[in-house]
C-alpha positions in Angstrom: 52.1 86.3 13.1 48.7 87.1 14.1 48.9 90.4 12.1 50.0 87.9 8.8 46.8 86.3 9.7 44.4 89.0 9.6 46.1 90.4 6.7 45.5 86.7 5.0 41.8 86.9 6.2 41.3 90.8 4.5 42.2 89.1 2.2 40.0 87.0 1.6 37.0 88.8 2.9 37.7 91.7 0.0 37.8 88.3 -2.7 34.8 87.2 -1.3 35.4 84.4 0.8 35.2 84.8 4.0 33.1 87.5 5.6 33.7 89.2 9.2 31.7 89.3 12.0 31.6 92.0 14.9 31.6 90.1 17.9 30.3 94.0 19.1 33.8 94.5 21.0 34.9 97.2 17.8 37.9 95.4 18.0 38.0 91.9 17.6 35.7 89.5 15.4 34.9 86.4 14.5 35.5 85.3 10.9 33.5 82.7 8.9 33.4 80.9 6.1 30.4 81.6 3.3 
């Protein structure tokens, strides 16, 4: 599910890997890979 996914992406961002990007709606964002 979608909320699987973001969990999967937290993740990630709190290991370092990925890091997330406002797209300045609060709610959503765009993730990316560093």
């Amino acid at each position: 599910t979608i909320y699987q996914a973001r969990a999967y992406l937290v993740t990630l961002e709190d290991a370092g890997v990925v890091e997330k990007m406002n797209a300045g709606k609060g709610v959503s964002g765009r993730w990316r890979l560093v």
